[in-house]
Residue, then its C-alpha position, 0 to 999 in steps of 0.5 A: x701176107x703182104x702188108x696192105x692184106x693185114x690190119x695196120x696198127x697204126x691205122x687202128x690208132x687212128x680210128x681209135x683217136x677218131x672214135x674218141x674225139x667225137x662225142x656221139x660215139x662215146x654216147x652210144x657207147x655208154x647206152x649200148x654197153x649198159x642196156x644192149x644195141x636194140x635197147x640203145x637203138x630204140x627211138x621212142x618216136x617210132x614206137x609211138x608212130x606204131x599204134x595197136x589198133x587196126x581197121x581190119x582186125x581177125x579176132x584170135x583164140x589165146x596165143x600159143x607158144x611153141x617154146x624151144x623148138x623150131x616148129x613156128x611153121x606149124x604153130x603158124x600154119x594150126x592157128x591160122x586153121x584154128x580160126x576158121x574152127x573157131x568161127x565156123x563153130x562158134x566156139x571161144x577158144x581152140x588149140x590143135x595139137x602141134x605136137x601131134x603133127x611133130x611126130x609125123x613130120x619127124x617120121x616123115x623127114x626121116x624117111x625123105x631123108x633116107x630116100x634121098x640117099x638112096x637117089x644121091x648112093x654114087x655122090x661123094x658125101x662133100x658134094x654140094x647136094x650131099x651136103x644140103x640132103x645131110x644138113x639137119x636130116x629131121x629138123x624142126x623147121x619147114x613151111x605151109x606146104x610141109x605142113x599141109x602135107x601132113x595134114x593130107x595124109x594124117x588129118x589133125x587132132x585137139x590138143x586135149x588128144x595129144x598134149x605137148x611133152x617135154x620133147x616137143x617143148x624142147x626138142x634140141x636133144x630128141x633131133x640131135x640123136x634122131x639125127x645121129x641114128x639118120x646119119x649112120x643108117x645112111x653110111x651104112x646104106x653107102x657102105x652096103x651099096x659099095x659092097x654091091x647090095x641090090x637096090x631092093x636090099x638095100x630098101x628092106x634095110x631102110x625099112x628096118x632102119x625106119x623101125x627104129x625111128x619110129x621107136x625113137x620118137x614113139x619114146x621121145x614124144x609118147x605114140x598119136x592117137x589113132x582115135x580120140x573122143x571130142x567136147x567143146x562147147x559153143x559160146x552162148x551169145x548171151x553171155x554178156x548179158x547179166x540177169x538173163x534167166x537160165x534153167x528153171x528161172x535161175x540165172x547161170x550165175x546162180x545155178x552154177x552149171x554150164x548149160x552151153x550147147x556141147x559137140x561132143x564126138x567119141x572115137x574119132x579118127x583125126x582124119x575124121x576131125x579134119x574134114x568134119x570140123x575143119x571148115x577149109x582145105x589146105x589145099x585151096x592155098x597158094x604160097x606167092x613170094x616177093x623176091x625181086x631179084x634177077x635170078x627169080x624174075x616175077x610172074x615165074x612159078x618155081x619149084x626148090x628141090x630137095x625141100x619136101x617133107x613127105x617124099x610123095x608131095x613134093x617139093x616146095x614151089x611158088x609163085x613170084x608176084x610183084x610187090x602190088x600183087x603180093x600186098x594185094x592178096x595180103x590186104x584182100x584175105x584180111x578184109x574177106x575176113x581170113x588170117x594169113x600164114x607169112x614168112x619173113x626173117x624175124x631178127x631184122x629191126x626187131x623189138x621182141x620184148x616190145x612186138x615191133x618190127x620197124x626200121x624207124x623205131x629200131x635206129x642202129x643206123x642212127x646208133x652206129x653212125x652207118x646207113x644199112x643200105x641193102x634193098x630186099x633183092x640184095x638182101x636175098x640175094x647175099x644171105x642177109x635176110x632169108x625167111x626163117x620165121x612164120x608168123x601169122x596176120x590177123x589185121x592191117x590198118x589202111x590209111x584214108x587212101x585205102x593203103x596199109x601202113x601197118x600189120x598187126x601179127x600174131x607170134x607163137x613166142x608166148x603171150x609174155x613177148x611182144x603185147x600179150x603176144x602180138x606184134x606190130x609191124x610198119x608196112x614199110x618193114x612188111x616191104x623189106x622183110x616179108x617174103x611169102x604168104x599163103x593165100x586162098x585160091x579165091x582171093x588171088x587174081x585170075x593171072x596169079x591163079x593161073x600162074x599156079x598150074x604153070x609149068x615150073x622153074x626148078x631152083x637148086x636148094x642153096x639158091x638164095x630165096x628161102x629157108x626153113x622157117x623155125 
């Protein structure tokens, strides 16, 4: 190495001696090495320009938590369904069970992933495609048409029917040996296949080899139900009113029974469940994104190869819209009074203890004395900020101009992060870091739905766009 190439010692010096001369920095110092960057960087202000209350707001069953494991795609995706149950039934709270579809997705992942193997037999396993197929084989992560995928072929069930396990809690061990075993069934396929097996030998073998998945995470997360019995029961709308008479002239209080209306079904399938208590088809949504970058031009449907879960589904696609557009669509489905599935990267000038996304209220700028000043298409465009987390919106408030300047957003982290759950986010945070929602065909204007049936650009899998959300 030469000596412009290395660090110079002397120059180092400098620094330091610049460093310590300036007050600001000593500081910033003291605050950030004591309490952390995002606690030295908070500024009270911005957190106080970012009030709770919203103009359009979708009232929520409780707030989930998909723990330690990366299915907020899932969680996202059942809550923004849940809400329609819940109002279409009149029913004060409802959870579906995430960890029922978990077990398909891994069933399914695993057999996409085999199947991409035995497409890509002839490609050296350092190839670039290879590598992308290997990475992560039935990981947790995905997006809204993974998950509505399954919910085509599987249907979905309550959370009484299939309660969380310590596996879907925590997932990190069940996958890292799911993997392992995907891993080497899919050498042994290569080395068959070398040794001049047929492709028809080679499928039995998968078959096989898919049997032992199922065992695996039959084991890890105990079998879904095949069938399963039902009851809720409907919220009375009196019950806010004290006094009123119940059976036989007692008040409910005081005849200490629950006399709600029940719906009650025994026996039924989760396909079943879905299309009778379900009040909306998941396949009456479009994904729109806004990634302004050259190599994505707007108003263009594309489609990522290699990004399906369930093989015979496909692969993830888009539409890419113009900001307008796609805040639009977002503020539109939020008046009509229906909650929206969104991906973002979460970590940007994020406050999770706080619920806030917002540059203005996490200054690291101010704090370390340097601008950020990457724009959403660079952001993309270098890696920096690539969907990896699903959230759902539950309201906006729109200012005297009918514009919003505010989200309110509803996690899957818990009710002990962000406020009892939420979170809040500027709108211009929403413009830097949001870059996919799912909106119902009905809402979307007449040039996007149309741009949904159109042809698409098909995009290789590293291109930088999105990622599995987590």
């Amino acid at each position: 190495m030469t000596d412009q190439s290395a660090v110079d010692i002397e120059q180092i010096r400098d620094y330091s001696r610049a460093f310590n001369a300036d007050r600001a920095n000593l500081v910033a110092a003291n605050a950030a090495v004591s309490t952390g960057v995002l606690a030295a960087a908070t500024d009270y202000q911005g957190l106080r320009a970012l009030p709770r209350d919203f103009s359009i707001e979708l009232k929520q069953g409780s707030i989930t938590n998909q723990e330690r494991s990366g299915r907020c795609w899932m969680f996202a995706s059942l809550n923004t369904l849940r809400y329609e149950l819940m109002h279409r039934w009149n029913l004060e709270d409802f959870e579906f069970s995430e960890i029922y579809l978990f077990f398909w997705d891994a069933i399914e992942k695993s057999n996409t992933y085999l199947e991409h193997v035995l497409e890509t037999l002839d490609e050296p396993t350092d190839s670039r495609i290879f590598e992308v197929i290997n990475d992560g084989p039935s990981d947790d992560g995905g997006w809204w048409q993974m998950f509505a995928a399954l919910v085509n072929k599987y249907g979905l069930v309550p959370k009484s029917a299939y309660p969380e396990s310590a596996n879907s809690r925590d997932s990190d061990a069940f996958k890292q040996y799911l993997n392992t075993k995907l891993r080497e069934f899919a050498a042994d396929l290569r080395r068959r296949h070398e040794a001049g097996e047929t492709l028809d030998a080679l499928r039995e073998a998968k078959r096989e080899d898919m049997a032992t998945v199922y065992r695996i995470c039959a084991i890890a997360l105990g079998e879904p139900p095949a069938t399963f019995d039902f009851l809720a029961r409907v919220k009375d709308d009196d019950d806010d009113k004290d006094g009123e008479s119940g059976k036989a002239g007692q008040s409910k209080q005081e005849s200490g029974m629950d006399e709600r209306r029940q719906i009650r079904e025994t026996g039924i399938t989760p396909m079943e469940f879905y299309r009778k208590y379900v009040p909306v088809d998941v396949n009456d949504f479009v994904t729109i994104s806004n990634a302004p970058m050259k190599r994505t031009p707007f108003n263009t449907r594309y489609r990522i190869r290699y990004t399906a879960n369930v093989i015979e589904a496909g692969d993830m696609e888009f539409v890419n819209v113009p900001l307008d557009v796609f805040k639009k669509a977002a503020v539109d489905q939020l008046k009509a009074g229906h909650p929206i599935w969104f991906a973002c990267d979460c970590m940007q000038f994020a406050l999770r203890g706080e619920g806030v996304f917002d540059r203005d209220t996490v200054r690291v700028d101010q704090l370390f004395g340097t601008e950020f000043t990457f724009d959403k298409a660079d952001g993309l465009e270098y890696g920096d900020r690539p969907s990896n987390h699903a959230m759902t919106l539950t309201g906006v408030n729109l200012d005297d101009n009918g514009k919003p300047d505010r989200w309110k957003i509803e996690n899957s982290w818990g009710k002990d992060n962000g406020k009892d759950g939420y979170y809040v986010a500027s709108d211009a945070w929403f413009d830097q870091f949001v870059t996919e929602i799912i909106i119902r065909k009905d809402m979307l204007d007449e040039a996007t739905l149309k741009l949904a049936q159109a042809e698409p650009v098909e995009l290789d899998p590293w291109q930088p766009l999105t990622r599995p959300c987590r």
